[in-house]
C-alpha positions as MATLAB code, in Angstrom:
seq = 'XXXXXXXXXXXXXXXXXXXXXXXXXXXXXXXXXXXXXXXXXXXXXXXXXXXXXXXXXXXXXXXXXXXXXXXXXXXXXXXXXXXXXXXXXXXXXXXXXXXXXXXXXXXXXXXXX';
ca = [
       1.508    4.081  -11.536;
       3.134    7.263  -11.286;
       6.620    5.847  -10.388;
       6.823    3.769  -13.426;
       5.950    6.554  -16.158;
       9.955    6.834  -16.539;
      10.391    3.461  -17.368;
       7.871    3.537  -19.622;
       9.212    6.556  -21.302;
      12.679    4.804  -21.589;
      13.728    7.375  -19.111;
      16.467    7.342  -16.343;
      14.424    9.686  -13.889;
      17.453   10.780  -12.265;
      18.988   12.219  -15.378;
      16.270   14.225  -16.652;
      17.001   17.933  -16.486;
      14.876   21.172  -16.522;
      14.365   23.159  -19.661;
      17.579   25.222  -19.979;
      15.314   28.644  -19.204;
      16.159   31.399  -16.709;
      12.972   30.638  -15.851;
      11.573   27.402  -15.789;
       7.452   26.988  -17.305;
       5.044   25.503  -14.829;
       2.918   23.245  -15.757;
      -0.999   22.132  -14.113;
      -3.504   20.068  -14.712;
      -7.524   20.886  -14.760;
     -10.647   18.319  -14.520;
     -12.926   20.095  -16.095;
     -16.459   18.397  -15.456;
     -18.277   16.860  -18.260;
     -21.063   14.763  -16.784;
     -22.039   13.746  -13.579;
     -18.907   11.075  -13.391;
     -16.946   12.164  -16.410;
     -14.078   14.414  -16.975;
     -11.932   16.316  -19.524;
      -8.612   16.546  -18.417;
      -6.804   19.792  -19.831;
      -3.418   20.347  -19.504;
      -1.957   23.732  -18.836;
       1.566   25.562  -18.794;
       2.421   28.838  -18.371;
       6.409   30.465  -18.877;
       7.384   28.838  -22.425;
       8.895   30.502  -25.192;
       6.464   32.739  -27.391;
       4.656   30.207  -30.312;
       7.268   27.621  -29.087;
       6.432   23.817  -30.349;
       6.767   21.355  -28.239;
       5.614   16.999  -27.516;
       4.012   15.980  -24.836;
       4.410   12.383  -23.777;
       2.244   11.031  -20.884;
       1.002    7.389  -19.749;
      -2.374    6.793  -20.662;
      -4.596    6.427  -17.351;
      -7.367    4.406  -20.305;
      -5.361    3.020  -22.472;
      -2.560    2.132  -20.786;
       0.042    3.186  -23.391;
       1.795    5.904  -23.796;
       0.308    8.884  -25.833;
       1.721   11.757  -27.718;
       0.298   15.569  -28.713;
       1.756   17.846  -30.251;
       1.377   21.930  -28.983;
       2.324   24.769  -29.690;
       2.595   27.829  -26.732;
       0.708   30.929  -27.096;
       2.136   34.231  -28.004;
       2.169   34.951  -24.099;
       4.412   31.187  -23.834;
       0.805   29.445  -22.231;
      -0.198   26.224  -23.377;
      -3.613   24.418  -22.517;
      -4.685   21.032  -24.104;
      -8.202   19.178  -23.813;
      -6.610   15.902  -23.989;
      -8.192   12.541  -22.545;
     -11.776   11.513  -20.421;
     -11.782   10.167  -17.083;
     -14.192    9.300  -14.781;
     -14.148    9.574  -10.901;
     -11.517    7.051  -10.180;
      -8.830    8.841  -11.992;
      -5.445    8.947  -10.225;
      -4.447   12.235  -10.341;
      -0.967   11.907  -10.102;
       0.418   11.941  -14.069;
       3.625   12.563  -15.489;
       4.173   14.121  -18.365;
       7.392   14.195  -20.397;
       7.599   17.686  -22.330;
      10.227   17.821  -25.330;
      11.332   20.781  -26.946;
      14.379   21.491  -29.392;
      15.339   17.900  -28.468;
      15.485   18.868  -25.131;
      13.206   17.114  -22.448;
      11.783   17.935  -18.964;
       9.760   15.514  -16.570;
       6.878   17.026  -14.727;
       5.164   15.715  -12.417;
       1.307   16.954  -12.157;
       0.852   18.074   -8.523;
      -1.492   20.599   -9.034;
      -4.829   19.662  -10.178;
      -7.965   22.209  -10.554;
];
């Protein structure tokens, strides 16, 4: 699934840069236990621009489409967004296309908590 989140974000993968920062954010994500099969996945980001706005793209692992949020960093540049259930069979491998002052960055979730 997670090799065909760029085409479903109209995206050539190979032509996606990095935020133009001096130092880029990174960017986790957390399954936070819910029940005894169910999960809230949270997103989180550290390194952003203070109170900086910003929309998140990702492929819906339920759905199956592509949803949206919109966020705005913390005045220490964190973000961290409840943002879909899951249960137990949940790939964790999930892109997420960030977009800020028309400028985009892939991520690729490696790091799950």
């Amino acid at each position: 699934m997670t090799s065909q989140i760029p085409d479903k974000l109209g995206l050539d993968y190979t032509a996606t840069h990095e935020l133009s920062k001096s130092v880029n954010p990174v960017v986790h994500l957390k399954k936070v236990k819910y029940s005894n099969n169910l999960r809230m996945l949270e997103l989180h980001g550290e390194r952003f621009d203070t109170n900086q706005k910003m929309t998140i793209e990702y492929f819906s692992p339920i759905s199956k489409k592509i949803e949206m949020i919109n966020a705005t960093s913390t005045s220490d540049g964190k973000i961290a967004i409840q943002f879909e259930f899951v249960d137990d069979s949940f790939d964790e491998q999930i892109m997420f296309l960030i977009t800020i002052n028309e400028e985009d960055a892939l991520y690729e979730i490696l790091s799950v908590e």
